[in-house]
C-alpha positions in Angstrom: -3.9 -21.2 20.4 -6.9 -23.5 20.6 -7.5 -25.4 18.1 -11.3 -25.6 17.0 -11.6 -30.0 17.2 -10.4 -29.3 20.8 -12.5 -26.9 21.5 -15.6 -29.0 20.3 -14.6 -32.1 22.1 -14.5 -30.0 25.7 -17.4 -29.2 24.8 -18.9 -32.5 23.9 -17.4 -34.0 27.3 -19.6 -31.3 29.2 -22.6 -32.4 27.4 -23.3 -29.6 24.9 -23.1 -28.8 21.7 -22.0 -26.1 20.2 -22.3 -23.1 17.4 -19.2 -22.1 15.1 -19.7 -18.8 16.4 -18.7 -19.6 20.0 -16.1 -21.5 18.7 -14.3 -18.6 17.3 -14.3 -16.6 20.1 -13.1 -19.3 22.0 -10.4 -19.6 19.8 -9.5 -16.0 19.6 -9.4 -15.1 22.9 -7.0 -18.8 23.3 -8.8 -18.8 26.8 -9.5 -22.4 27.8 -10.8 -21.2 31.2 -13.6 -19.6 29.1 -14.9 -23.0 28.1 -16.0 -24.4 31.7 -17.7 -20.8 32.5 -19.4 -20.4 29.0 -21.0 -24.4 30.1 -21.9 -23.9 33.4 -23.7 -20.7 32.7 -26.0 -22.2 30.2 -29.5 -24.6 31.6 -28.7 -28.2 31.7 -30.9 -28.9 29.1 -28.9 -25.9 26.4 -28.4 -28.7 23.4 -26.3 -26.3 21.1 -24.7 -23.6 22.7 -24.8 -20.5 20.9 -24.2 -16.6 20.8 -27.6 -16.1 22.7 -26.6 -17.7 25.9 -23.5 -15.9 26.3 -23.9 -11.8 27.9 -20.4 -11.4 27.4 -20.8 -12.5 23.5 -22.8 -10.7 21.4 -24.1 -11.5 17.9 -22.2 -8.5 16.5 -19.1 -9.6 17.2 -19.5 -12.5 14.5 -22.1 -11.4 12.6 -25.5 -14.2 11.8 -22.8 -16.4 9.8 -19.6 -18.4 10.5 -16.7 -18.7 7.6 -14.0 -20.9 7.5 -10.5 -18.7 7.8 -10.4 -17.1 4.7 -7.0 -17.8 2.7 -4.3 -14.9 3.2 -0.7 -14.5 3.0 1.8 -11.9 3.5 4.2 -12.2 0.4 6.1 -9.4 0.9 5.9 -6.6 4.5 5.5 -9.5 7.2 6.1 -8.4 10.5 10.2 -8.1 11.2 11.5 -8.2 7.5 12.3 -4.7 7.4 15.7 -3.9 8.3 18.2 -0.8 9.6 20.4 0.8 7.5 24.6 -0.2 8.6 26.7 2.1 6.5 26.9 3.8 3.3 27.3 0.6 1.6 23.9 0.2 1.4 23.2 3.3 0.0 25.5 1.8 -3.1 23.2 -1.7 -2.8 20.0 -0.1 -2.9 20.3 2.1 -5.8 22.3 -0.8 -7.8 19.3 -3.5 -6.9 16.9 -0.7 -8.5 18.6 -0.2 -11.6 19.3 -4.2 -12.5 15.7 -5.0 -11.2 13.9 -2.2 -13.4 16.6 -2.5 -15.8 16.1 -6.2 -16.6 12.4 -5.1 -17.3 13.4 -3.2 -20.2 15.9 -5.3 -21.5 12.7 -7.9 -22.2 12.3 -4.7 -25.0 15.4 -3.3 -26.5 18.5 -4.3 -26.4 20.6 -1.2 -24.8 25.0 -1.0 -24.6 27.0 0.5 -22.2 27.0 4.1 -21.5 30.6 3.4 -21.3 30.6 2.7 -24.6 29.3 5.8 -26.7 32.1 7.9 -24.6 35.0 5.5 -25.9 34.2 5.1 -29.2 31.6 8.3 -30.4 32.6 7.8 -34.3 31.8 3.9 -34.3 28.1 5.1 -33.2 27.8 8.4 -35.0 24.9 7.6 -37.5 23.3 4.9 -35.9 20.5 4.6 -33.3 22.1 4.2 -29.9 19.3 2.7 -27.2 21.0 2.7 -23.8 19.5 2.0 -20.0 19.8 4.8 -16.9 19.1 5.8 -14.3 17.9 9.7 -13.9 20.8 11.7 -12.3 19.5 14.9 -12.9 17.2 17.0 -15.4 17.0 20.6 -16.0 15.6 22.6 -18.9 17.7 24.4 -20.9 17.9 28.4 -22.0 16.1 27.2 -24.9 13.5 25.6 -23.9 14.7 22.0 -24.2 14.8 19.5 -21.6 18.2 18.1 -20.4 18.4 15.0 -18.5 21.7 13.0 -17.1 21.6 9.0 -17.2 24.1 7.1 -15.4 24.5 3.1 -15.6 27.1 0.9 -14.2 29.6 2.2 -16.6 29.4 5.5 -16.8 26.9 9.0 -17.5 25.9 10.8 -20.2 23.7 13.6 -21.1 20.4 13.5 -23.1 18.9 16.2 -24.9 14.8 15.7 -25.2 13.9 18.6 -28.6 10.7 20.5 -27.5 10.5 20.3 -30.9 9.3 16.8 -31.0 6.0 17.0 -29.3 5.4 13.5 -28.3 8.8 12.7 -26.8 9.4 16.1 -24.9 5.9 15.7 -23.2 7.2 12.2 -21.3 10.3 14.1 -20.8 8.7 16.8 -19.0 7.1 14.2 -16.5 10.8 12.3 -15.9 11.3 11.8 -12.5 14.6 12.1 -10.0 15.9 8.0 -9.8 13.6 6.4 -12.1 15.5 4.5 -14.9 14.4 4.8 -18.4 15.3 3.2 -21.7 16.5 5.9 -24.5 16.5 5.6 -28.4 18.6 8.2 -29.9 21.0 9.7 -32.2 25.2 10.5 -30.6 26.3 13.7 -31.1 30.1 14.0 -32.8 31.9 14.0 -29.5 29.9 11.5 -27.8 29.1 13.4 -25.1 25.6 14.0 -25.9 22.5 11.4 -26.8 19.8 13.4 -28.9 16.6 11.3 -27.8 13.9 10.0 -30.5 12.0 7.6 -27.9 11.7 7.4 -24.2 10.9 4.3 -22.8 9.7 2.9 -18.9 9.7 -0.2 -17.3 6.1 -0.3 -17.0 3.3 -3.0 -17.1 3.1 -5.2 -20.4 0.6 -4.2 -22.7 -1.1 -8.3 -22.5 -0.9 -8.3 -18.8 -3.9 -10.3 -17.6 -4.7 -10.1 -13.8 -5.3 -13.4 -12.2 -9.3 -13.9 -10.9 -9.9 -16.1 -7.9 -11.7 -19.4 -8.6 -14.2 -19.3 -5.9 -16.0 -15.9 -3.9 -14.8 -13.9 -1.9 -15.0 -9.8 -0.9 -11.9 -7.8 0.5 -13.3 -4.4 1.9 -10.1 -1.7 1.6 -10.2 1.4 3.8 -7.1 3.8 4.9 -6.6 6.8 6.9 -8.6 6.6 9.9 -7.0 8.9 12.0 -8.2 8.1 15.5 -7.6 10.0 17.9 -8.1 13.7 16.2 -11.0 15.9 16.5 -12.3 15.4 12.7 -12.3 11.7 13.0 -15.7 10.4 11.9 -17.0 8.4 14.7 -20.8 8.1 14.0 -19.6 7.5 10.2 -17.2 4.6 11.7 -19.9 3.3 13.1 -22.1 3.0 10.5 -19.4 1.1 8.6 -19.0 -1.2 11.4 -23.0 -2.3 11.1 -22.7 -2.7 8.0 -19.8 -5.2 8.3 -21.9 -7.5 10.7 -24.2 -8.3 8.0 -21.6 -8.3 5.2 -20.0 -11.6 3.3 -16.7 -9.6 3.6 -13.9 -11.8 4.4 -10.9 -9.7 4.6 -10.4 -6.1 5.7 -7.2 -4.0 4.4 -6.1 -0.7 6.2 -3.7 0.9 4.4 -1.8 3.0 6.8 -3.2 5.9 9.2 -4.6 4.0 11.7 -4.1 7.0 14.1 -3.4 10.5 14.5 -0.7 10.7 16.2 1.5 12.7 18.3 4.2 15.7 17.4 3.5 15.0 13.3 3.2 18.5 13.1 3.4 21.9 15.1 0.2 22.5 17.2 -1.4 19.1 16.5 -2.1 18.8 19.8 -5.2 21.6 19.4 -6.2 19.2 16.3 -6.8 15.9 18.8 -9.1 14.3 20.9 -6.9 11.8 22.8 -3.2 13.0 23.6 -1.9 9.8 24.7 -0.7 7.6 21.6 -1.4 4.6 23.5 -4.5 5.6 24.5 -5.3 6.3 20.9 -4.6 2.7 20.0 -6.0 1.5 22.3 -9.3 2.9 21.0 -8.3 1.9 17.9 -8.1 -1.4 19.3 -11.6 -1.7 20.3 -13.1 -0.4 17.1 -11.5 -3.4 15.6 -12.7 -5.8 18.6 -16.2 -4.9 17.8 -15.8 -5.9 14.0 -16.5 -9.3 12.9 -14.0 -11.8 14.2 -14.8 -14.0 11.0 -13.3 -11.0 8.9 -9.1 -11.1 8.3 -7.7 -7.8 9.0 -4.3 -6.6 7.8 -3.1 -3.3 9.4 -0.3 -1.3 7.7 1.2 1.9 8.8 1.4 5.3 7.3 3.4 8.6 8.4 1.1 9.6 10.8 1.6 6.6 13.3 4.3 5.0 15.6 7.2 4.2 13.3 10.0 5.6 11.5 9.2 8.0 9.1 11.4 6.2 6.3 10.1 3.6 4.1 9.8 1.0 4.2 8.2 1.4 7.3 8.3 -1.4 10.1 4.9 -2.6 11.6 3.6 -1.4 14.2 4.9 -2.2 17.3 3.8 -4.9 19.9 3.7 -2.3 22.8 0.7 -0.6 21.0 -0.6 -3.2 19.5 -1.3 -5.8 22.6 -5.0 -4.9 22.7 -5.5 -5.7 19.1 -7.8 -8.6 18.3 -6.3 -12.3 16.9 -7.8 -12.0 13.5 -5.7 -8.5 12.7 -2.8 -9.1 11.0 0.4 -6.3 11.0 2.3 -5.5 8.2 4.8 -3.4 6.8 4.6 -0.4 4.7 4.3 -1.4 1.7 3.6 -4.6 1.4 2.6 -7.5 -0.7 -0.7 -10.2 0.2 -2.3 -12.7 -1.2 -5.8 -13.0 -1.2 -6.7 -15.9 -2.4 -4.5 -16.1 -5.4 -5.5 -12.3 -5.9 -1.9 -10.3 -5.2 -3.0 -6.7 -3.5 0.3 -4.2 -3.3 -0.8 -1.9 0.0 1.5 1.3 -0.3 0.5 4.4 2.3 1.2 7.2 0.1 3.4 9.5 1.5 4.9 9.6 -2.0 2.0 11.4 -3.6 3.7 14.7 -2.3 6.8 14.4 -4.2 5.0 13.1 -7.3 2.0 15.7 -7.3 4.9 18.6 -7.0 7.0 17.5 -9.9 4.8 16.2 -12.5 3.0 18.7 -14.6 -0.6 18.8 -14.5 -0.8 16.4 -11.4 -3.0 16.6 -8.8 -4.4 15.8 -5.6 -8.1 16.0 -6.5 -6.9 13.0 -8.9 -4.9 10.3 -7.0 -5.6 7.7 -9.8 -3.3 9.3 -12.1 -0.5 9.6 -9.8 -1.2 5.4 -9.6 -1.0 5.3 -13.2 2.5 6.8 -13.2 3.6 4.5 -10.2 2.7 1.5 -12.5 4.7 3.3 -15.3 7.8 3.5 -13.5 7.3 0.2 -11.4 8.1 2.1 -8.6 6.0 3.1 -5.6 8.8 6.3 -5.0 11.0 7.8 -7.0 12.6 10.7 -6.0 15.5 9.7 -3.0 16.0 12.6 -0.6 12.8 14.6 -0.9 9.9 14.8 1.4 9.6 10.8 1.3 12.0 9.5 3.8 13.3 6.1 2.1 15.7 3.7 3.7 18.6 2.6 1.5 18.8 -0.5 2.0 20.8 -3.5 0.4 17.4 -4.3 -1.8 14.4 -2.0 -2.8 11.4 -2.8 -0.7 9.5 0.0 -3.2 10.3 -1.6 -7.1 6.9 -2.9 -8.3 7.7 -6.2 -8.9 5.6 -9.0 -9.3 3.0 -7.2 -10.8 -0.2 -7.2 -8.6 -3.9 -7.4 -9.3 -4.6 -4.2 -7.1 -2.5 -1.7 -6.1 -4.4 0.1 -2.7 -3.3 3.5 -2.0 -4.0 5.9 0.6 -2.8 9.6 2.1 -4.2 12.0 0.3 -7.8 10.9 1.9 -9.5 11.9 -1.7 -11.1 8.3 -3.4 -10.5 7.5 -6.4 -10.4 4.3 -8.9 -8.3 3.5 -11.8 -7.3 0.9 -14.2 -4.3 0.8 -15.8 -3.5 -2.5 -18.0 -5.6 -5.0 -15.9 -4.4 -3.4 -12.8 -7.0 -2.0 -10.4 -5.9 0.9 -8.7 -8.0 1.9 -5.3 -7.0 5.4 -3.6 -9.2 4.3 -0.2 -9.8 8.2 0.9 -10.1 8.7 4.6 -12.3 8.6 7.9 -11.9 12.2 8.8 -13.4 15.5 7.7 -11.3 17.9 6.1 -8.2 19.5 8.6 -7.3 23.2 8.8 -4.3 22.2 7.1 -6.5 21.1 3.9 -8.1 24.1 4.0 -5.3 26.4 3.5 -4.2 23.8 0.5 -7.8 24.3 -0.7 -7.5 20.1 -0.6 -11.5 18.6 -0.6 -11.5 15.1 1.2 -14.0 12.3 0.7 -14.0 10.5 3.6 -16.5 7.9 5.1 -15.9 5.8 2.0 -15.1 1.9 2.2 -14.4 -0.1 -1.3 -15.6 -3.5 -1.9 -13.7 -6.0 -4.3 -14.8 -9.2 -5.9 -11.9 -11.2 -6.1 -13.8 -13.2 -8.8 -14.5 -10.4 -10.5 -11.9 -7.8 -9.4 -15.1 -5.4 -10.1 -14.9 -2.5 -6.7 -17.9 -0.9 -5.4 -18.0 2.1 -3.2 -20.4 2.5 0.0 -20.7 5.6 1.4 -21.3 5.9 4.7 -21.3 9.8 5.5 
């Protein structure tokens, strides 16, 4: 690519001067040729050449101001990280690497012993409080009423009984999820085969966690689910969104998965779209984000709906449909960890909302913030393994919460919504299409048209509505 001092001095050997704007397009489109046309298009006696003198570059590509590159980094989700799975093997890895990681978050609060341990020697334990570390096996509720939940560790399983007597403790137990681990304090019944729980506890966020600020300004704008290419996509809405960037001191945009429709993602979607040909559709895609700001950072991830295996984590999207995509748009992975300056956003899809939503009580689409909350609780972006989130066991687990970001940016269920959980921003980015046939049968009401602004100074978000 061009460098922008070489740019400049090509420019100064041809006589002219000229604007930071034309520089960046220069520089994007890493066209050298361009420079000798742009020159000898311009009157001899053009001192700075700028947007105006060009037909071919127009002020809306860069706005009425010129930024330096704004600081981002992919931590986590860079392009080509994400592996296959080789054997069963992995299957063994992946589920060990989750139980030491959120293990070893608990651990920092109680100190557990080996489930091992209560089986080999019940009567050493009998009238003491045992604390151990599991993870969920399997839960059922009992004739009774009472909730029954297996734990397994490294060592061994064991059974824990949550009393629906005990109000405070059975509630939690009620909301345990499929392959989370949790921390239990409780009483051993006489044959050690049995833990009678008192206290349930989660890896969760610590209670003093302070986000980190950025020390200088700067705006991310976070939008997901755009879902070109289907015949509710919100074109004029788009539009108006893409005005408003010209004029805006955004410096990065996040897209958290969706960036198309799609093809076969489910039966008779092909009466539901506009443009059949999934390179065709991102191709269009493509040009929306050609006519955005080039000053402005864009980082893509995928969701279920586009080109890439359903299981996550999910790959990025692949250079075949990507070619026409502009320089300043970054791919990622699904999920994945940035950095904007200093300011750590964790950008997850969604697709585990479904599984979430179904088995805790009182969840709900209509409320995507609280199904956040509980991700934070668990440190885990998915829970459940072998349910209707396809996750790749792998020989580490890509979906553990860990570092602990300033934002967590959602998507999927295309309903907005903010939270805050202790000092964590959570941003559920809702969609740019109207509501489907299929969310009318679900009786599922979408907000779409929405874009979120965050100060990283501030981590404060606003929402601008352009329906």
């Amino acid at each position: 690519m061009l460098a922008n001092a070489e740019i400049v001095r090509r420019f100064l050997e041809l006589k002219h001067q000229v604007h930071p704007d034309v520089v960046s397009y220069i520089r994007e489109q890493n066209d050298p040729t361009l420079i000798d046309r742009i020159a000898a298009g311009v009157p001899d006696n053009t001192l700075v050449i700028s947007a105006e003198h060009i037909p071919g570059l127009k002020r809306v590509r860069d706005g009425t101001r010129f930024l330096v590159d704004p600081e981002l980094e992919v931590i986590v989700g860079s392009t080509g990280t994400t592996g296959s799975i080789i054997g069963h093997e992995d299957a063994v890895h992946y589920f060990r690497d989750r139980y030491n990681n959120l293990a070893s978050m608990l651990r920092g609060r109680m100190t557990a012993m080996p489930i091992e341990a209560l089986a080999k020697s019940p009567h050493r334990y009998r009238d003491e409080e045992c604390t151990i570390i599991g993870m969920v096996a399997d839960t059922r509720t009992t004739t009774r009423g009472h909730r029954l939940v297996e734990l397994e560790d490294p060592t061994g399983t064991i059974r824990v009984l949550f009393n629906k007597g005990r109000a405070e403790s059975f509630a939690e137990a009620e909301r345990i999820l499929p392959d989370e681990v949790l921390g239990i304090k409780g009483k051993l019944s006489n044959d050690g085969g049995l833990l009678f729980a008192d206290h349930l506890s989660r890896p969760d966020i610590p209670i003093n966690h302070a986000p980190f600020r950025s020390d200088r300004p700067g705006k991310a704008v976070m939008i997901s689910d755009v879902h070109v290419g289907s015949n509710t996509f919100l074109e004029g809405a788009w539009n108006r969104f893409a005005d408003w960037l010209q004029d805006s001191d955004a410096a990065y945009l996040l897209i958290a998965g969706d960036l198309v429709d799609g093809i076969g993602i489910y039966p008779g979607q092909e009466n539901d779209l506009t443009i059949k040909n999934i390179y065709e559709q991102y191709d269009v895609f493509a040009e929306m984000l050609r006519d955005l700001p080039s000053r402005i950072r864009i980082v893509a991830a995928p969701g279920n709906h586009d080109v890439v295996r359903m299981a996550e984590p999910q790959p990025a999207i692949p250079p075949e449909f990507t070619g026409r995509f502009p320089e300043n748009c970054t791919l990622v992975e699904n999920p994945c960890l940035l950095n904007l300056q200093g300011v750590r956003v964790l950008m997850y899809h969604g697709r585990s909302f479904d599984d979430m939503i179904g088995l805790i009580p009182g969840a709900s689409y209509e409320r995507p913030g609280e199904i956040m909350n509980e991700m934070l609780k668990r440190r885990l972006l998915a829970s459940p393994y072998g349910m209707r989130t396809p996750i790749a066991a792998m020989k580490t687990d890509r979906l553990v919460i860990d570092p602990i970001p300033e934002i967590l940016l959602t998507g999927h269920v295309h309903i907005c919504d903010v939270t805050r959980y202790r000092g964590i921003l959570g941003v559920n980015a809702g969609t740019w299409q109207s509501q489907t046939s299929f969310q009318r049968q679900m009786n599922i009401h979408p907000t779409p048209a929405r874009a979120f602004v965050i100060d990283l100074q501030t981590l404060q978000p606003e929402m601008m509505d352009f329906s």
